[in-house]
N, CA, C and O atoms as a DFTB+ gen file, in Angstrom:
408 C
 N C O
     1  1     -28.737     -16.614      -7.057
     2  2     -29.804     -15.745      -6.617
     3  2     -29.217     -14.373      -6.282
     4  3     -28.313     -14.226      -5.459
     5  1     -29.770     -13.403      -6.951
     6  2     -29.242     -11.947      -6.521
     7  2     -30.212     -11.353      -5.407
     8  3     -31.414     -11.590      -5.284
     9  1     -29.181     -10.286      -4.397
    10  2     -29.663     -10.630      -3.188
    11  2     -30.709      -8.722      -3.500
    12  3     -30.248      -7.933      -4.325
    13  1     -31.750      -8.443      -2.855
    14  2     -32.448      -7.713      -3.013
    15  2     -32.122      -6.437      -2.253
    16  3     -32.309      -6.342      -1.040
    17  1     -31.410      -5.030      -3.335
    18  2     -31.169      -4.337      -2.293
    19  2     -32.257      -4.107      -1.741
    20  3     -33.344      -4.623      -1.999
    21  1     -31.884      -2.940      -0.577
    22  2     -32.939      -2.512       0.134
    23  2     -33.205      -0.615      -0.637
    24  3     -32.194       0.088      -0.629
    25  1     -34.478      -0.005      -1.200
    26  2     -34.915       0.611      -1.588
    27  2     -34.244       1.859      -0.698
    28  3     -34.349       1.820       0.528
    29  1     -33.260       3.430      -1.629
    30  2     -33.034       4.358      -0.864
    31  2     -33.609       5.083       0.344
    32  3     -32.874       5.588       1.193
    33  1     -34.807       5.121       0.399
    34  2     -35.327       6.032       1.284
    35  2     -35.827       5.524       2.271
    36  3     -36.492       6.194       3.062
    37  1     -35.535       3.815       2.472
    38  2     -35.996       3.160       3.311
    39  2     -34.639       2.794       4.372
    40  3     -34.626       2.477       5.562
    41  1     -33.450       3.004       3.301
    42  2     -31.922       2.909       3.912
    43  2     -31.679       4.115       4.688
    44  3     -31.365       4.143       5.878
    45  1     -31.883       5.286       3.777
    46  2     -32.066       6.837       4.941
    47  2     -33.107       6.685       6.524
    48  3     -32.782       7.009       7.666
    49  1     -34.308       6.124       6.071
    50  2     -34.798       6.467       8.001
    51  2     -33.703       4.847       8.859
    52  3     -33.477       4.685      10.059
    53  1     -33.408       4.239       8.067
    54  2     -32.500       3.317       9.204
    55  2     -31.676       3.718       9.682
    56  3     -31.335       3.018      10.636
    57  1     -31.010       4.676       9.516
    58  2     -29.628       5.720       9.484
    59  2     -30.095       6.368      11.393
    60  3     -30.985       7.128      11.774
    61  1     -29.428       5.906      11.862
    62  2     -29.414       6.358      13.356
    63  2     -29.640       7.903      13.391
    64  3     -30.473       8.474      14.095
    65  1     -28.864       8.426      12.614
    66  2     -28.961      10.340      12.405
    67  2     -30.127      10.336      12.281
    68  3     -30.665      10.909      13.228
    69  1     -31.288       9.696      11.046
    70  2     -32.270      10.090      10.528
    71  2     -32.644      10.692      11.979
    72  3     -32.615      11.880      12.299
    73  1     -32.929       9.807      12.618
    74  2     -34.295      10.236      13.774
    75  2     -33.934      11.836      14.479
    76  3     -34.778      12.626      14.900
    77  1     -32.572      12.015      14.463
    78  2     -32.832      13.257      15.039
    79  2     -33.191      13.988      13.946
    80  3     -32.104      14.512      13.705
    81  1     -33.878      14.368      13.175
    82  2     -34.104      15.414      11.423
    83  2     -35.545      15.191      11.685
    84  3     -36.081      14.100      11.883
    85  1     -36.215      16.586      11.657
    86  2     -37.609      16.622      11.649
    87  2     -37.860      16.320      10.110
    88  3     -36.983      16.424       9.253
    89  1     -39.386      15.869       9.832
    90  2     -39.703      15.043       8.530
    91  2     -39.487      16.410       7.488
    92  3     -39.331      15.991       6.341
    93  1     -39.450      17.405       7.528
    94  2     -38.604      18.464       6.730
    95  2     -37.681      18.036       6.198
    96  3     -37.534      17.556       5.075
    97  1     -36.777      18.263       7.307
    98  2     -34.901      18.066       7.113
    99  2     -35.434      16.514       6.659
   100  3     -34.812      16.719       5.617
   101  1     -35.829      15.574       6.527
   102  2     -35.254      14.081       6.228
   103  2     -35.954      14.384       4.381
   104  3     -35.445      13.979       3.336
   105  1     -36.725      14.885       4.484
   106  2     -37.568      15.126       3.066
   107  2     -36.351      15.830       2.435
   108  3     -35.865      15.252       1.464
   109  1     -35.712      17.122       2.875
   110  2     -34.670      17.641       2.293
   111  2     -33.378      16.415       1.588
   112  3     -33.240      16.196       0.384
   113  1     -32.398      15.633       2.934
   114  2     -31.970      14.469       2.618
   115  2     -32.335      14.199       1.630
   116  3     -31.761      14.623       0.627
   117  1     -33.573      13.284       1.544
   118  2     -33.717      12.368       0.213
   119  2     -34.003      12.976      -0.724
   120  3     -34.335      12.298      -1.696
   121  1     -34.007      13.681      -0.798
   122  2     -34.266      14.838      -2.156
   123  2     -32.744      15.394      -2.816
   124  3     -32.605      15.805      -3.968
   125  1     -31.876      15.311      -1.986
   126  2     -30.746      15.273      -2.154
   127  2     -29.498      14.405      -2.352
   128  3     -28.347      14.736      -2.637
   129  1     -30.272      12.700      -2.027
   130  2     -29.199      11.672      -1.928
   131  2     -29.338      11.048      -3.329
   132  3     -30.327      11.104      -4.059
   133  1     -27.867      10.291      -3.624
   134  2     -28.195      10.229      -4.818
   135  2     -27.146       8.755      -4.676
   136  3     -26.329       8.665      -3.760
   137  1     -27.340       7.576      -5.805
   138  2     -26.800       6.404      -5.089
   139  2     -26.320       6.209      -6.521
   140  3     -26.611       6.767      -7.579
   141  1     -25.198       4.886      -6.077
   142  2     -24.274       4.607      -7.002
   143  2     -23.517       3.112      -7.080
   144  3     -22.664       2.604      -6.353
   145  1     -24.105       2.702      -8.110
   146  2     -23.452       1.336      -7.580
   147  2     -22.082       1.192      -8.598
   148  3     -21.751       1.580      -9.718
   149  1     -21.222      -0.010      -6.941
   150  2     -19.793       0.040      -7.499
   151  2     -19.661      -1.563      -7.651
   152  3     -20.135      -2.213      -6.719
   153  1     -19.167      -2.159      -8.545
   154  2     -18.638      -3.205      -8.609
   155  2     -17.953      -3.441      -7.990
   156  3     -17.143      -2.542      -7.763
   157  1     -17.727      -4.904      -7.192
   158  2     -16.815      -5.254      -6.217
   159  2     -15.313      -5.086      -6.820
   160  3     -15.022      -5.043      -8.016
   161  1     -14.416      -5.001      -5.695
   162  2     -13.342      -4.302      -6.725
   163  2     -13.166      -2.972      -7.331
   164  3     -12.048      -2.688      -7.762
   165  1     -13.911      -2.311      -7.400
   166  2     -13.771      -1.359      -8.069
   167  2     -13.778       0.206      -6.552
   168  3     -13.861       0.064      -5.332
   169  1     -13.704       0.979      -7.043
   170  2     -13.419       2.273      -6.309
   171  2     -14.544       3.323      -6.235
   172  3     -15.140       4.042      -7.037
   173  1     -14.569       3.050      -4.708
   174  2     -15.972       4.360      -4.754
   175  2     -15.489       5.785      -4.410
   176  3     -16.221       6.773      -4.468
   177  1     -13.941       5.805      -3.978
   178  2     -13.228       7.286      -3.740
   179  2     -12.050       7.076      -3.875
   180  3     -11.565       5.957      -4.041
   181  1     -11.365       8.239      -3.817
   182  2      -9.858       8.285      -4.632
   183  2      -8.949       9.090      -3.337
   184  3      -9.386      10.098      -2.782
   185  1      -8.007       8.633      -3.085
   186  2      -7.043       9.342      -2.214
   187  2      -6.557      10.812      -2.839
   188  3      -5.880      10.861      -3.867
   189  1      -6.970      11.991      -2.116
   190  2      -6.490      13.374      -3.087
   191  2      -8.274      14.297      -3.364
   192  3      -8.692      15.427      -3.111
   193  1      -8.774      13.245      -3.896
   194  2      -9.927      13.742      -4.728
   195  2     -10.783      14.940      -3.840
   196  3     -10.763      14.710      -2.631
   197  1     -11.325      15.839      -4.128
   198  2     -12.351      17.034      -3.561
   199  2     -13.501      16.110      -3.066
   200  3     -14.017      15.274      -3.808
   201  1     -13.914      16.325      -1.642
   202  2     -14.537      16.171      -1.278
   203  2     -15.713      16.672      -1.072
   204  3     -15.736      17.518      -0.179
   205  1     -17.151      16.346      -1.819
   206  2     -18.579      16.574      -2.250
   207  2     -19.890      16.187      -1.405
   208  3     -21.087      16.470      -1.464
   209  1     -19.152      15.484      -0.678
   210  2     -20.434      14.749      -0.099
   211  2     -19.770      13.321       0.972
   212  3     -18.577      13.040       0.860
   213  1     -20.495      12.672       1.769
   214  2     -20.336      11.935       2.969
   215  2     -20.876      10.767       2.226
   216  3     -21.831      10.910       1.462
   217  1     -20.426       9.861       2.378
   218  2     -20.880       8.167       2.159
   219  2     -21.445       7.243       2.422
   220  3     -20.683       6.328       2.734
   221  1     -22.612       6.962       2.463
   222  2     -23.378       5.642       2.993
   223  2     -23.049       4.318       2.196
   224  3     -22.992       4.246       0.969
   225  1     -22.781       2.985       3.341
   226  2     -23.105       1.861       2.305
   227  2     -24.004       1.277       2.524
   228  3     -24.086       0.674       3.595
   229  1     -25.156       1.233       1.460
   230  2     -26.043       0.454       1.158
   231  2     -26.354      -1.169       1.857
   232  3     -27.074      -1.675       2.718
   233  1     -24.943      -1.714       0.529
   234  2     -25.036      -3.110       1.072
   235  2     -23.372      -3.544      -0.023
   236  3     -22.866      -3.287      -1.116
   237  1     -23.108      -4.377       1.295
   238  2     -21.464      -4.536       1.073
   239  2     -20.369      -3.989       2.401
   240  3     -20.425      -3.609       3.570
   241  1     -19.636      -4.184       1.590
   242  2     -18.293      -3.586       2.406
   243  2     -17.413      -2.743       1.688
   244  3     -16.983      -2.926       0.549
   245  1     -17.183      -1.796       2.465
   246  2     -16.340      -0.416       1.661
   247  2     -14.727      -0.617       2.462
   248  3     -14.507      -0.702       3.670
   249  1     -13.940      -0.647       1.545
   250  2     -12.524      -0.789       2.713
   251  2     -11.905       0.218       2.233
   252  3     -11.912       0.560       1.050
   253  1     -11.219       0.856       3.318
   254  2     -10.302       2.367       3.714
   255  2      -9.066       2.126       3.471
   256  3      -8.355       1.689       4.375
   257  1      -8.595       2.344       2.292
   258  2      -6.690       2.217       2.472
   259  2      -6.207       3.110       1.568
   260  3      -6.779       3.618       0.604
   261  1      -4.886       3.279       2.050
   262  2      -3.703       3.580       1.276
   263  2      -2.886       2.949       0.902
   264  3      -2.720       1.835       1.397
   265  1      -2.072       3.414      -0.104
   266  2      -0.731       2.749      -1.223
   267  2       0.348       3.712      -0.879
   268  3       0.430       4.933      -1.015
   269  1       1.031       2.951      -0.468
   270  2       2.967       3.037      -0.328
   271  2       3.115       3.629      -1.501
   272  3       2.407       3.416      -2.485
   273  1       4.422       4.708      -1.411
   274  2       4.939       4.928      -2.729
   275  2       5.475       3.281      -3.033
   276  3       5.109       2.760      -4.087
   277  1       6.026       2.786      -2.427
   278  2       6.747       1.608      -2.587
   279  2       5.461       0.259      -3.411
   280  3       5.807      -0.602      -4.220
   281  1       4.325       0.429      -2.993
   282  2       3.100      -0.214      -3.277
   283  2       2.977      -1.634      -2.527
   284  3       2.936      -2.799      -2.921
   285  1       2.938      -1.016      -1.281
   286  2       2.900      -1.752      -0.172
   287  2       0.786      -1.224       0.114
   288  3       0.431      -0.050       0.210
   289  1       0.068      -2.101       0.165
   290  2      -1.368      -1.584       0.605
   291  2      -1.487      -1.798       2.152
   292  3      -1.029      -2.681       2.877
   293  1      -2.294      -0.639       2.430
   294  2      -2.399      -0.994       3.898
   295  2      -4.051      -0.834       4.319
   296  3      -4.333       0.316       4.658
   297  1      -4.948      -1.602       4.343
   298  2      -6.562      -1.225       5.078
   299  2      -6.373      -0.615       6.379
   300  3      -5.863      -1.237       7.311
   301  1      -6.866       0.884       6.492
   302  2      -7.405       1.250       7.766
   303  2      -8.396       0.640       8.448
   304  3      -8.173       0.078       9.520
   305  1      -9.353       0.679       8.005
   306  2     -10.983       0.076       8.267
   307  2     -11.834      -0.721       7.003
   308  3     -11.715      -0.559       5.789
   309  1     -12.676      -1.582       7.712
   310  2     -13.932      -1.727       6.980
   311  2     -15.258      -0.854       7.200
   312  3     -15.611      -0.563       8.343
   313  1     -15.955      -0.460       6.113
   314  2     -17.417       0.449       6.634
   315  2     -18.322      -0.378       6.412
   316  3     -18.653      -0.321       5.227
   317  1     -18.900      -1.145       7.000
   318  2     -20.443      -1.974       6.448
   319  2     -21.377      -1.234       6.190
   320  3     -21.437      -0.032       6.450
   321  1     -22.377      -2.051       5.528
   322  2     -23.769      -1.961       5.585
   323  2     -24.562      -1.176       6.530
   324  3     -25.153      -1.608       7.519
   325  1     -24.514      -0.178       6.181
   326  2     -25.656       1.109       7.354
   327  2     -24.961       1.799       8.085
   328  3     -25.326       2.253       9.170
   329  1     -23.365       2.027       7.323
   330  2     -22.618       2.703       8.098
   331  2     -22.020       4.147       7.113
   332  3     -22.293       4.468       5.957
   333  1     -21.392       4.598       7.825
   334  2     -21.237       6.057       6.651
   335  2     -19.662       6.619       6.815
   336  3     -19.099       6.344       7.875
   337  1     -19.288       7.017       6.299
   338  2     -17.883       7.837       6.272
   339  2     -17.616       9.017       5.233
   340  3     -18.524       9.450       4.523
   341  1     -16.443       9.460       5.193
   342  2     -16.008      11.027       5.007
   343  2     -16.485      12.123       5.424
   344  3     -16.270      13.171       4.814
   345  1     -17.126      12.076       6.401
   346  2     -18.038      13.248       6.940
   347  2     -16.476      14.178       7.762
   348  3     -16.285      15.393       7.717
   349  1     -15.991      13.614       8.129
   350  2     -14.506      14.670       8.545
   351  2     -13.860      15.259       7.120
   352  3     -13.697      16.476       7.032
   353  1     -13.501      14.409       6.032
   354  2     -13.033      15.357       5.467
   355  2     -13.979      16.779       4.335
   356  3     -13.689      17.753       3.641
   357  1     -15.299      15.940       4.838
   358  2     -16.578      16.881       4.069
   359  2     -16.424      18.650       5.381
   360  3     -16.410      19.858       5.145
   361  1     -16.361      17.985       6.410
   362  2     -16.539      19.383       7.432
   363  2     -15.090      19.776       7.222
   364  3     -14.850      20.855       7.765
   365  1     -14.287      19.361       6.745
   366  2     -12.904      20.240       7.097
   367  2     -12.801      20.104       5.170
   368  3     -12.054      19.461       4.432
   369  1     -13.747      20.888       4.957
   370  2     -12.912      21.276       3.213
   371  2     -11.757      20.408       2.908
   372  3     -11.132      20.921       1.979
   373  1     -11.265      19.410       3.267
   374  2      -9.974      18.569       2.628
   375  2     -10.158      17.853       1.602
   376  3     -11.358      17.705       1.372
   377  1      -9.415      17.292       0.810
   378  2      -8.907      16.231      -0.228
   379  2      -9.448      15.204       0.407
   380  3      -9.348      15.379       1.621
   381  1     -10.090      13.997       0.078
   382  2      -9.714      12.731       0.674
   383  2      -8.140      12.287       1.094
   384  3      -7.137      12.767       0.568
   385  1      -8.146      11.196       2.227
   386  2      -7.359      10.885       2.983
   387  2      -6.740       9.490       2.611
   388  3      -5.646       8.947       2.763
   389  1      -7.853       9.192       2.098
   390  2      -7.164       7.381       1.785
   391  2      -8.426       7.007       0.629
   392  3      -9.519       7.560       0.506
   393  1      -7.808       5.800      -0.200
   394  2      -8.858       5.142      -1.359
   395  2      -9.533       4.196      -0.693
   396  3      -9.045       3.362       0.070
   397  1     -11.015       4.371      -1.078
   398  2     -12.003       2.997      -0.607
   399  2     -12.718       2.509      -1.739
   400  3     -13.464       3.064      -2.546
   401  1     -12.326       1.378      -1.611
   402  2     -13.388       0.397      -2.685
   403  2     -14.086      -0.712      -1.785
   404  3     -13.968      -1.043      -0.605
   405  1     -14.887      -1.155      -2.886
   406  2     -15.333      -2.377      -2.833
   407  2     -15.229      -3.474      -2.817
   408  3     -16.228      -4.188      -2.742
């Protein structure tokens, strides 16, 4: 049985931020969000890469790591379901910091 996501714009007002955004600013948001699905395993950001935009996950788990030159992996964090990240390296113009997949 495949499990039913939950519809974008219904994932945006769950978003704790939403509520402070008058229905303007949240109309702006979804007019602007744009979604992407990643196969488990696979990579939703790249350590280095230009940073475009801040991350929501849908549904799943997003894990935060880096690779050793040596290729030793190390997880910083997990991001669940209704949670968001890169918003630091989106406000500070940087590269990404570490690779997250799925």
């Amino acid at each position: 049985m495949t499990k039913q996501r939950q519809p974008l714009p219904d994932f945006l007002s769950t978003c704790r931020w939403s509520e402070a955004l008058s229905n303007k600013e949240l109309q702006r948001v979804a007019s602007e969000f744009t979604g992407k699905n990643v196969p488990s395993g696979g990579y939703v950001c790249r350590r280095g890469e230009d940073v475009t935009s801040w991350i929501g996950v849908v549904d799943g788990l997003v894990k935060m790591s880096n690779l050793s030159p040596e290729g030793k992996l190390t997880t910083l964090t997990g991001v669940l379901t209704g949670e968001w990240f890169g918003e630091g390296s989106l406000l500070n113009d940087a590269p990404r910091r570490y690779d997250s997949w799925h």
